[in-house]
N, C-alpha and C positions, 0 to 999 in steps of 0.2 A: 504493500500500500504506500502512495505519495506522503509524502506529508500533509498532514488532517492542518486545518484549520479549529478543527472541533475540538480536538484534543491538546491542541496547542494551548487553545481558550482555557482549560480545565490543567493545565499543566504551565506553562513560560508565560503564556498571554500576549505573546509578543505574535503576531498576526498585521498580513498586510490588506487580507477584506475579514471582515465579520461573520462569522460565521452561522450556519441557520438553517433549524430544522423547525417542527413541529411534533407535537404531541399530538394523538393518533393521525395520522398524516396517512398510515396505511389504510385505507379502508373507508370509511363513511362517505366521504363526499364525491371519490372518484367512481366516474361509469363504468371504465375499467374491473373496477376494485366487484362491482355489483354484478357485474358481466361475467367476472370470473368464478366470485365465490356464489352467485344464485341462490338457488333459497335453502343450499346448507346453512346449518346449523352451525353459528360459531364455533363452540366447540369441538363442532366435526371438523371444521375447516383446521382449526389448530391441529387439531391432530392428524391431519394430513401431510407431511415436512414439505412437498412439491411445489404444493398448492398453496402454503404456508409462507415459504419462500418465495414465490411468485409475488404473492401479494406484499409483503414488504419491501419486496425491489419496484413496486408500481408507482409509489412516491419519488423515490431517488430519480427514477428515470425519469418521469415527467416535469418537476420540479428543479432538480437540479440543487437538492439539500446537502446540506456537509454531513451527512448522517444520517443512518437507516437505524430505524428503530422494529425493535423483532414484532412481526404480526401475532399477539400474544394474549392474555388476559390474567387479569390482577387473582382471579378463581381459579385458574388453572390446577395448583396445586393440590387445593384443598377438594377441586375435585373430582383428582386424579388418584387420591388413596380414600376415596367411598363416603366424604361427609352427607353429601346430598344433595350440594348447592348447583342449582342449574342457571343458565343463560336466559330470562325469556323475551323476545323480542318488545322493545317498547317499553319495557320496567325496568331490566337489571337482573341482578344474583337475586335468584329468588331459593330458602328451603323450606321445606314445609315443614318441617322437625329442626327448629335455632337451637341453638346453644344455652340452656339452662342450670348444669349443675357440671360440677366435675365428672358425672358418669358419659358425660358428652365425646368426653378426650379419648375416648378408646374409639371416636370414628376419625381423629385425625393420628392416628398413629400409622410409623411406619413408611414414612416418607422418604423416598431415593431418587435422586432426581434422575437417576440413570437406568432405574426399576421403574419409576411413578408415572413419570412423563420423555421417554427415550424420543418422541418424535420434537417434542421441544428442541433436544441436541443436535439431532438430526435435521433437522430446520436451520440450526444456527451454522452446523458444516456445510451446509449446500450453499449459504449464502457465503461463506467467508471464501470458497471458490470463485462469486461473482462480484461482489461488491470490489468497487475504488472504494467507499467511503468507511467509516469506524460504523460498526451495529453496537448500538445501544441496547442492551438487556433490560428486565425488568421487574420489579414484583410489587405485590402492594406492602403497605408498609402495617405490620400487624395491629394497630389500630383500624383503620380503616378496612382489613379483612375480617375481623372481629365487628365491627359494625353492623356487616352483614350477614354474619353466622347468629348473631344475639337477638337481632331485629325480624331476620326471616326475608328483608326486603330491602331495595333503599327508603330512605327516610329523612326527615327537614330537621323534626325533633330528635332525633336519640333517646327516647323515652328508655328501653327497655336496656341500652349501654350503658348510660348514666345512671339508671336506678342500681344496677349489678354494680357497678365502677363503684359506689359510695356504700351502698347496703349491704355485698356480699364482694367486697375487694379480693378474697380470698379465690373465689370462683374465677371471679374474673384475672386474676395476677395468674395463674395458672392457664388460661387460653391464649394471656397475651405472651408466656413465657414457650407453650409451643405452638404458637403463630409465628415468634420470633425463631424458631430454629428453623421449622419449616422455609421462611423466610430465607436465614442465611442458606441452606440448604437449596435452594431452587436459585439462588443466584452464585454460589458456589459451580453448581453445575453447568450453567448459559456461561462464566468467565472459562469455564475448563472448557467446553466447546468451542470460543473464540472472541465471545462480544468482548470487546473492546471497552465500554466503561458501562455502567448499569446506574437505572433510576429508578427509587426509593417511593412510590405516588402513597401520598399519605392526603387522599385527598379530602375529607371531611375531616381532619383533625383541627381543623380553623373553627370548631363549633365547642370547643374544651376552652376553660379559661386556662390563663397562662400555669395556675396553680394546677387544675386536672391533670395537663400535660407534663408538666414537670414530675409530680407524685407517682403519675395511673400511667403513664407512657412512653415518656422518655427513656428509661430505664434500657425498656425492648427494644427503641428504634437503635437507641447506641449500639448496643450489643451486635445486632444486625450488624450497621455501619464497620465496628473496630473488629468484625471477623473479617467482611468483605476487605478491611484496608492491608489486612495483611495479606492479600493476592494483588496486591500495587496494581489495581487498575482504580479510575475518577469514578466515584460515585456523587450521584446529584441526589438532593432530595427536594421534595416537590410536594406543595398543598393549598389550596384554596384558603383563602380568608384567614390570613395567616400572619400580618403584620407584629399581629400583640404576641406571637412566638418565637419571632425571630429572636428574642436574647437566650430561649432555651432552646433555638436550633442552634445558635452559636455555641454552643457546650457540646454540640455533637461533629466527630471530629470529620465532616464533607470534605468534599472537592469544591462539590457549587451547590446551591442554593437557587432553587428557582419560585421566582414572585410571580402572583396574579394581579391581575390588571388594579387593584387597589391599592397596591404597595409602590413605597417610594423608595427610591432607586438612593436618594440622599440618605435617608434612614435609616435601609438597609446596609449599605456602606459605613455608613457609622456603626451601626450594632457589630455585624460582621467581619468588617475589614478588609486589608485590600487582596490578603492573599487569597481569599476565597473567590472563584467562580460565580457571578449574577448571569441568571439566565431569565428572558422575557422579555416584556409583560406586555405588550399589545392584546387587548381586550377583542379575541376573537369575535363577538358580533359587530367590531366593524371590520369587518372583512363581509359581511351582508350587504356594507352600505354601496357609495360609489368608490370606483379607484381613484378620485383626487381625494376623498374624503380617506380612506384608507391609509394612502401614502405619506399624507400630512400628518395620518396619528406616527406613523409609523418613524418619519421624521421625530417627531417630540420625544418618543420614544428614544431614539438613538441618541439622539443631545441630551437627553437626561439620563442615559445609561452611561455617559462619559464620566463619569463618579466611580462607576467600577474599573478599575484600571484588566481585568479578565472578566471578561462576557463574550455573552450566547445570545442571539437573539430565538425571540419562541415567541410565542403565545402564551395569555395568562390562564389559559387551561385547553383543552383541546380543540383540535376542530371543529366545529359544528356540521352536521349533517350536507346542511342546504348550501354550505358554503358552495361559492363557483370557483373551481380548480384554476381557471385562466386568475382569478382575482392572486392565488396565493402566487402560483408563475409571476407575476407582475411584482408582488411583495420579494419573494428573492431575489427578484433581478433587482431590485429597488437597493435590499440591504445590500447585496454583493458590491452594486456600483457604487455607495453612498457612503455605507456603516462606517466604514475607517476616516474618512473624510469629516464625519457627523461629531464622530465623538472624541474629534482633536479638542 
């Protein structure tokens, strides 16, 4: 592989365009992406490596991103050794049997990332034959897998996390302690197949006060993190609505840190510092709007990312569906030709 601009970002920083991917960038918006995988079933499609790997190089090609990120899912794991949790289109990880007592843990046992889920591996070898650019790994971050296992479904409230988290700590410090191996474990195995640096999506965790997170969470995500750092490749971690955590993501020892569209690029930089990777934050629904309007966020963006002296640009959370692919084409040719220029 050439020299990454992406990994530069997350390592030296020193780069002469800015580099720029997205978060799901495989799959949702592209006709491609639709064309190919039909009306499988996500998780069948994951479990297909061809098919798998098709669809994650369908971004890079079209696009023209510093980085492919695995066509993957944050459930894969948990329901690849028999919890229960399925995919259902239009909702999310749904299981109709959550996680209510310790007697739970005997259906997350026994997780091999090379037993559990071998087409994951297999997916990330067929890609590491074709890709120019670094593949991003990925898992959820055992918060936010735990959300799902508790609740049965996505959710605004957290009623049923939060009552366990304070009422029965015990229950709960025990799914987030094997969420967290499973965790290091599934990203253990995507760096021994090839990815090149992996990301952390902890993406409801902006709904814990700084204290929850510190007490009931941090603990696991560290843990997570200081296994992955001893296989030296960048790890990013990544969450929504996430500002008032940034001094207890600082305690966790990243590469980079990536913000949604709420957070300040100043702020961040100050909590964090400069040795740490920022990655973002253009507020994916404008990329709905028009392309002057887009490209002027995307501007402001870039001049106010000049604070971090190593940055990524991205999105402040994923793709949206309805996006138009020509819109995001237009965005990285925009950062490529600009981003360094912007954030002199």
């Amino acid at each position: 592989m050439k020299t990454s601009p992406f990994i530069s970002a997350l390592t030296t920083g020193e780069n002469p365009t800015t580099p720029v991917w997205f978060m799901r960038q495989a799959g949702r918006s592209l006709p491609e992406y639709r064309a190919t995988k039909g009306t499988t079933n996500i998780l069948d499609a994951i479990s297909e490596p061809e098919l798998a790997a098709k669809i994650t190089l369908q971004p890079v090609e079209r696009y023209g991103v510093d980085a492919a990120v695995l066509y993957s899912d944050i459930i894969v794991p948990v329901n690849s050794i028999g919890f229960g949790v399925e995919i259902e289109a239009g909702i999310g990880p749904v299981t109709q049997n959550p996680y209510t007592s310790v007697k739970d843990l005997n259906r997350l046992e026994g997780f091999d990332p090379v037993k559990s889920t071998p087409y994951v591996l297999e997916t990330i070898e067929i890609l590491k034959s074709k890709l120019e650019v670094p593949l991003i790994g990925f898992a959820g971050a055992p918060f936010t897998v735990a959300s799902y296992l508790i609740e049965g479904r996505p959710t605004r409230t957290f009623e049923a996390t939060k009552a366990m988290m304070h009422g029965d700590s015990e229950t709960f410090a025990k799914l987030m302690e094997r969420l967290a191996e499973i965790t290091w474990l599934s990203l253990e195995g995507q760096i021994n197949a090839g990815a090149d640096a992996v990301q952390i999506f902890d993406s409801w965790v902006g709904n814990l006060s700084a204290y929850e997170y510190d007490t009931f969470v941090a603990p696991h995500t560290r843990y997570v993190v200081e296994k992955v750092k001893k296989l030296s490749v960048p790890v990013i971690h990544f969450g929504t609505n996430t500002t008032h955590l940034l001094r207890e993501f600082a305690k966790i020892p990243t590469d980079g840190v990536s913000l949604d569209h709420r957070s300040s690029f100043a702020e961040a930089v100050e909590i964090l510092g400069t040795d740490r990777t920022i990655q973002g934050n253009l507020d994916p629904i404008l990329c709905l709007t028009t392309e002057g309007v887009m490209l002027n966020e995307a501007k402001r963006v870039l001049v106010e990312s000049s604070s971090a002296s190593k940055y990524i640009f991205n999105l402040g959370h994923g793709v949206l569906p309805s996006t138009s692919p020509q819109m995001l084409e237009k965005l990285v040719e925009f950062v490529h030709k600009n981003g360094a220029e912007l954030r002199q």
